[in-house]
C-alpha positions as CSV (number, residue, x, y, z in Angstrom):
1,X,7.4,-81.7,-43.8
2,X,8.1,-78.1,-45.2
3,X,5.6,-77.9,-46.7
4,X,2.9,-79.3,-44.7
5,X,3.8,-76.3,-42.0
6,X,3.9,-73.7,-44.7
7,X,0.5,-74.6,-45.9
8,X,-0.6,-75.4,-42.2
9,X,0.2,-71.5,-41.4
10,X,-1.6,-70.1,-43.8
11,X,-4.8,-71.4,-43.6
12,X,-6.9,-69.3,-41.6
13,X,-8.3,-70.3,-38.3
14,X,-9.9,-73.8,-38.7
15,X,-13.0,-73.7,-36.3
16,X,-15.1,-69.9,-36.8
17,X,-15.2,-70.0,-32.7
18,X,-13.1,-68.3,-31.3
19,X,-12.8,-68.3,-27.2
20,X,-11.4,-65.8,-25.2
21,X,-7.5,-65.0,-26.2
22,X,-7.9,-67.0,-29.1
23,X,-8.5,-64.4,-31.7
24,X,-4.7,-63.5,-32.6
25,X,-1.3,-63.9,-32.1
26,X,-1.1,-60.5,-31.1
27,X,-2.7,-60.9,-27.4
28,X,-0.5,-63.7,-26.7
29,X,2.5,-62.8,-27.6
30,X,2.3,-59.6,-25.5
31,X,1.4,-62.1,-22.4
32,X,4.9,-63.9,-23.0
33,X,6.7,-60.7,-24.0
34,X,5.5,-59.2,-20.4
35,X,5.7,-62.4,-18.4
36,X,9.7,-62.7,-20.0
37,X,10.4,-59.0,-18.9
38,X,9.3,-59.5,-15.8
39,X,10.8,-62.8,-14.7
40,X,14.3,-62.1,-16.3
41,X,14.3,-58.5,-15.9
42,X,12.1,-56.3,-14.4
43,X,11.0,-58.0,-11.6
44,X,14.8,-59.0,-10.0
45,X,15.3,-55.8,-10.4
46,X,12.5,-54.6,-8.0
47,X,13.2,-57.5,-5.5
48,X,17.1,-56.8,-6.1
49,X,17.3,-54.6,-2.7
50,X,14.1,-55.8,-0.9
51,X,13.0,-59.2,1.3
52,X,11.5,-62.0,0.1
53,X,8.0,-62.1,0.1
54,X,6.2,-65.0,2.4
55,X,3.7,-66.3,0.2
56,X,3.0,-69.5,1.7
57,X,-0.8,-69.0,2.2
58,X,-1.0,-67.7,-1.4
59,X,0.9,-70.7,-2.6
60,X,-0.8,-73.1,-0.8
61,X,-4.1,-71.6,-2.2
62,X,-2.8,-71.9,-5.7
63,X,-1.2,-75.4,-5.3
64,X,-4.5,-76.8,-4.8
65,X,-6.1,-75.0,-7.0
66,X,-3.9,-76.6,-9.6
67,X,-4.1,-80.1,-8.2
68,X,-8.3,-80.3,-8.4
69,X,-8.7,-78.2,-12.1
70,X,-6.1,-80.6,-13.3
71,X,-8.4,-83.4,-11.9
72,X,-11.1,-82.2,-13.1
73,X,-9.8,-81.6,-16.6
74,X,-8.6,-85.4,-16.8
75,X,-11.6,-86.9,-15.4
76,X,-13.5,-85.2,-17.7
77,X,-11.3,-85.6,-21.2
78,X,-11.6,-89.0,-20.1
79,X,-15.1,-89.1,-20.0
80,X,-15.7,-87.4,-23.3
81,X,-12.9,-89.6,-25.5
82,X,-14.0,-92.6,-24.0
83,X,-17.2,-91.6,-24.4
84,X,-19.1,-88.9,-25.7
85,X,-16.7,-87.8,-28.4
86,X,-16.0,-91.9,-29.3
87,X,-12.4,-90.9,-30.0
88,X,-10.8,-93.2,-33.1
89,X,-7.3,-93.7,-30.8
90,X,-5.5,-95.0,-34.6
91,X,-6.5,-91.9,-36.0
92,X,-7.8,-89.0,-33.5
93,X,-9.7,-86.3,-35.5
94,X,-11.3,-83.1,-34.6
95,X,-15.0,-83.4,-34.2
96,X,-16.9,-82.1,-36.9
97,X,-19.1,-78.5,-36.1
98,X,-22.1,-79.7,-35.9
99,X,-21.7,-82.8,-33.7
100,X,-23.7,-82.6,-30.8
101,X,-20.9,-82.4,-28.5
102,X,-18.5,-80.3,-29.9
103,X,-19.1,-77.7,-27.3
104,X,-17.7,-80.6,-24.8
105,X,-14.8,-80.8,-27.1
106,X,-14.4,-76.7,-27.0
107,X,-14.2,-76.1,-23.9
108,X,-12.0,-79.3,-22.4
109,X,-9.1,-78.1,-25.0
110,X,-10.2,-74.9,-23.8
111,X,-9.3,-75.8,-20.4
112,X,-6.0,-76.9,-20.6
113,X,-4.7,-73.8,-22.9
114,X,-6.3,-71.8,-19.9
115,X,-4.6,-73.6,-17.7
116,X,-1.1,-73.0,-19.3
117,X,-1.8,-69.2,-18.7
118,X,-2.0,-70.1,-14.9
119,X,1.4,-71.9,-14.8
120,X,2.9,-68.9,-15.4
121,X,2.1,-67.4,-11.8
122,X,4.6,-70.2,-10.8
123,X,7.3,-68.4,-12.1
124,X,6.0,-65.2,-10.6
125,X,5.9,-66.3,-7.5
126,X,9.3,-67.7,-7.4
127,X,10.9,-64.2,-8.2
128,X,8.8,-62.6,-6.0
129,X,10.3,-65.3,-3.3
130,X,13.8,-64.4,-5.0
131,X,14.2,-68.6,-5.8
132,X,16.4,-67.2,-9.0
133,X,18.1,-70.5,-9.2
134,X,14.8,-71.9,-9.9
135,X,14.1,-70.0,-13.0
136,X,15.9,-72.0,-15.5
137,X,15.9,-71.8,-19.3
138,X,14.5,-74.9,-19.0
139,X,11.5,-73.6,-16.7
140,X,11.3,-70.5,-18.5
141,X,11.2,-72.1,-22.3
142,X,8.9,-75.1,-21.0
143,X,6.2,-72.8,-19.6
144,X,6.1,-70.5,-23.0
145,X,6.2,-73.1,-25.3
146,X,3.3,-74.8,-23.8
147,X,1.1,-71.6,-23.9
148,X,1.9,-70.6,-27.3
149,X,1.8,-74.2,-29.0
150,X,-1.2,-74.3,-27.3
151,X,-2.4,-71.2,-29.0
152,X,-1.4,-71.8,-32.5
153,X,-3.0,-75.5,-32.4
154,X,-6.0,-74.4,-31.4
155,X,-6.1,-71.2,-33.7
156,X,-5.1,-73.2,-36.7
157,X,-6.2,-76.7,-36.1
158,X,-9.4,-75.8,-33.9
159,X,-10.4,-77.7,-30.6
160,X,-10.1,-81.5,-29.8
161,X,-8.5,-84.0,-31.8
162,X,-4.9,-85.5,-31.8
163,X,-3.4,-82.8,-29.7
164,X,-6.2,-82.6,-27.1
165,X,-5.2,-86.5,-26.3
166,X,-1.7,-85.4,-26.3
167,X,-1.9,-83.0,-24.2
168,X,-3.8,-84.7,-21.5
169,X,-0.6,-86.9,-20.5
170,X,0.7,-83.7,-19.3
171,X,-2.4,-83.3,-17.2
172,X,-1.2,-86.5,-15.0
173,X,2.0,-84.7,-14.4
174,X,0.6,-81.4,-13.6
175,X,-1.6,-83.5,-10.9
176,X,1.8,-84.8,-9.5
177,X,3.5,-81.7,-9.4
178,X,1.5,-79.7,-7.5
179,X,0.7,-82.4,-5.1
180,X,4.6,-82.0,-4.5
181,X,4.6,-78.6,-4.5
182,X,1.7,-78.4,-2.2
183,X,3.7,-80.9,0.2
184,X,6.5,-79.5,0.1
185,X,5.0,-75.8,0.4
186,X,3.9,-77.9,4.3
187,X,7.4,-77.9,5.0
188,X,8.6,-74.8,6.0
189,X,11.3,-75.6,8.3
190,X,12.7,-78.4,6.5
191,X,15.0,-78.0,3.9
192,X,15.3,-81.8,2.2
193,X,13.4,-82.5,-1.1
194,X,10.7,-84.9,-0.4
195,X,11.6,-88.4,-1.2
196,X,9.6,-88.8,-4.6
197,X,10.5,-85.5,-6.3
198,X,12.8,-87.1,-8.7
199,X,10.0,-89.4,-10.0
200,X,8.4,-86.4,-11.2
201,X,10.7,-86.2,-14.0
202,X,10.6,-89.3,-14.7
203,X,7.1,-89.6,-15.5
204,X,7.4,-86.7,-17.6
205,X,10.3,-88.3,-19.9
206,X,8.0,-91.7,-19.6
207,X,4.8,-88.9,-20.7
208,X,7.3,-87.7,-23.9
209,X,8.4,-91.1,-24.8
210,X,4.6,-92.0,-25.1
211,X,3.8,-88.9,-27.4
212,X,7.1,-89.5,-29.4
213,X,5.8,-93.3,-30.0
214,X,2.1,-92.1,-30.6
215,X,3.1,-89.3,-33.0
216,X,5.3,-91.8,-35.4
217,X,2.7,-94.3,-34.8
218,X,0.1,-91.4,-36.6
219,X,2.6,-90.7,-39.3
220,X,2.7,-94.1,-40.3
221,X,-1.0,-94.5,-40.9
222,X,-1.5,-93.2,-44.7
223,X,-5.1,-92.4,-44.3
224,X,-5.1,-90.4,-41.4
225,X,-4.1,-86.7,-42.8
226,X,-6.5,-85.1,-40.6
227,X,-3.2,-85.0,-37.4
228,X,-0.3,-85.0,-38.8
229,X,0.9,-81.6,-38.1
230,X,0.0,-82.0,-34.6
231,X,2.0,-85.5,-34.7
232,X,5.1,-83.8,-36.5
233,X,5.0,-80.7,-34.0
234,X,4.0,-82.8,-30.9
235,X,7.0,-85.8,-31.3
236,X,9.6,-83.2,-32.9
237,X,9.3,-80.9,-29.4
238,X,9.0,-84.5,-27.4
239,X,12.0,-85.1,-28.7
240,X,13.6,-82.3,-27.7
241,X,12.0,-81.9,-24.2
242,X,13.7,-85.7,-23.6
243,X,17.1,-84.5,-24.4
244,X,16.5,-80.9,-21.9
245,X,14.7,-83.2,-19.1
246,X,17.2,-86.0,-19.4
247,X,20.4,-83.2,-18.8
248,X,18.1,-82.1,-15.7
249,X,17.8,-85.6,-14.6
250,X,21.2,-86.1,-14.4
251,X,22.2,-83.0,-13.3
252,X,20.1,-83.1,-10.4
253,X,20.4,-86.4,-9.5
254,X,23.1,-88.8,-11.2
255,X,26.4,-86.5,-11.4
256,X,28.1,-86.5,-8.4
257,X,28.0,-83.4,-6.3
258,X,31.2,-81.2,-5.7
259,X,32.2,-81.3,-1.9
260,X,31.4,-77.7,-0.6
261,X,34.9,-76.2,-0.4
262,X,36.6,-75.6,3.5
263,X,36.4,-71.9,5.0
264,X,39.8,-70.3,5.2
């Protein structure tokens, strides 16, 4: 496995187009190194002496924003594996360059890593609301793993194949969450999670225990070379994510709570 990532590495970019913020490392890694500062340093500092901000409007705006470009993306990655692209499901390769729809297949992985830049205004938004509790590691290492795995598959693998159908399981809960969030963002005076917000995390540990199961089902099929970084990378973070969502989970929602201690 060593050496499969070693040579994966340093093979230069797979597919000679390169989209916008695709071109190096170098952009990218600024993006997280500024969004990090600011969530974790710089910007409690600045909201350290002031109000909360009431960006209801704004996040209402952005909610839904979320909830149709997340349908759209699905409906259409659908569309093009069912169809279009005639995705092999046993063995999911990239299409070749000159297929006549590999522009399709561009721009729908395109999408989502775009779309991984926009979930980090989440984050923004809740220190500008001063929801610090809400900033977890968990939070905080989900959102920049997902933007920079996203980078480095599609600078060194190139667009579509086995982690574009991975990938779109996220989509589903994206849909979900926002939906929630967008509820949720309704009920200002009401401080009581709505009813199905736990079932959010479940379908994501379902949506990892599907990639985990798809990724060894990959690695087990000796002709299909063509995905199995993106299987090794994809079920060795699943893996992980399980173990961080599963501690949330119960956490959240299985240990008992402590009884809020009497006022002297």
């Amino acid at each position: 496995m060593l050496n499969d990532i070693v040579d994966f590495l340093s093979q230069s970019p797979a597919d000679p187009v390169r989209l916008p913020l695709l071109s190096s490392h170098k952009t990218i890694l600024m993006i997280l190194g500024t969004y990090l500062l600011f969530v974790k340093v710089v910007g409690p500092k600045i909201m350290e002496s002031r109000k909360p901000f009431d960006l209801r409007g704004p996040i209402k705006v952005y909610n839904i924003m979320q909830i149709l470009y997340n349908v759209v993306m699905f409906v259409f990655a659908i569309h093009f594996m069912l169809g279009p692209g005639d995705y092999n499901f046993r063995c999911i390769s990239n299409l070749p360059p000159d297929h006549d729809y590999k522009t399709w297949e561009r721009w729908l992985t395109y999408s989502y890593f775009f779309n991984k830049l926009l979930d980090l205004l989440e984050t923004i938004f809740f220190v500008l609301r001063k929801k610090d509790r809400q900033i977890s590691f968990l939070h905080v290492f989900h959102h920049m793993y997902m933007l920079y795995f996203s980078f480095m598959y599609l600078y060194y693998y190139g667009y579509g194949g086995h982690g574009f159908f991975m990938c779109f399981f996220n989509v589903i809960v994206h849909i979900m969450m926002y939906s929630y969030y967008y509820q949720s963002s309704r009920r200002s005076n009401s401080r009581d999670d709505l009813w199905w917000k736990k079932y959010i995390t479940i379908v994501q540990l379902i949506q990892f225990g599907i990639i985990v199961g798809h990724s060894i089902y990959t690695l087990k099929q000796p002709d299909c070379p063509a995905a199995r970084f993106s299987a090794y990378c994809a079920g060795t973070i699943s893996v992980v994510f399980i173990i961080l969502f599963s501690n949330f989970y119960y956490q959240a929602y299985i240990k008992p709570k402590k009884p809020l201690e009497k006022a002297i």
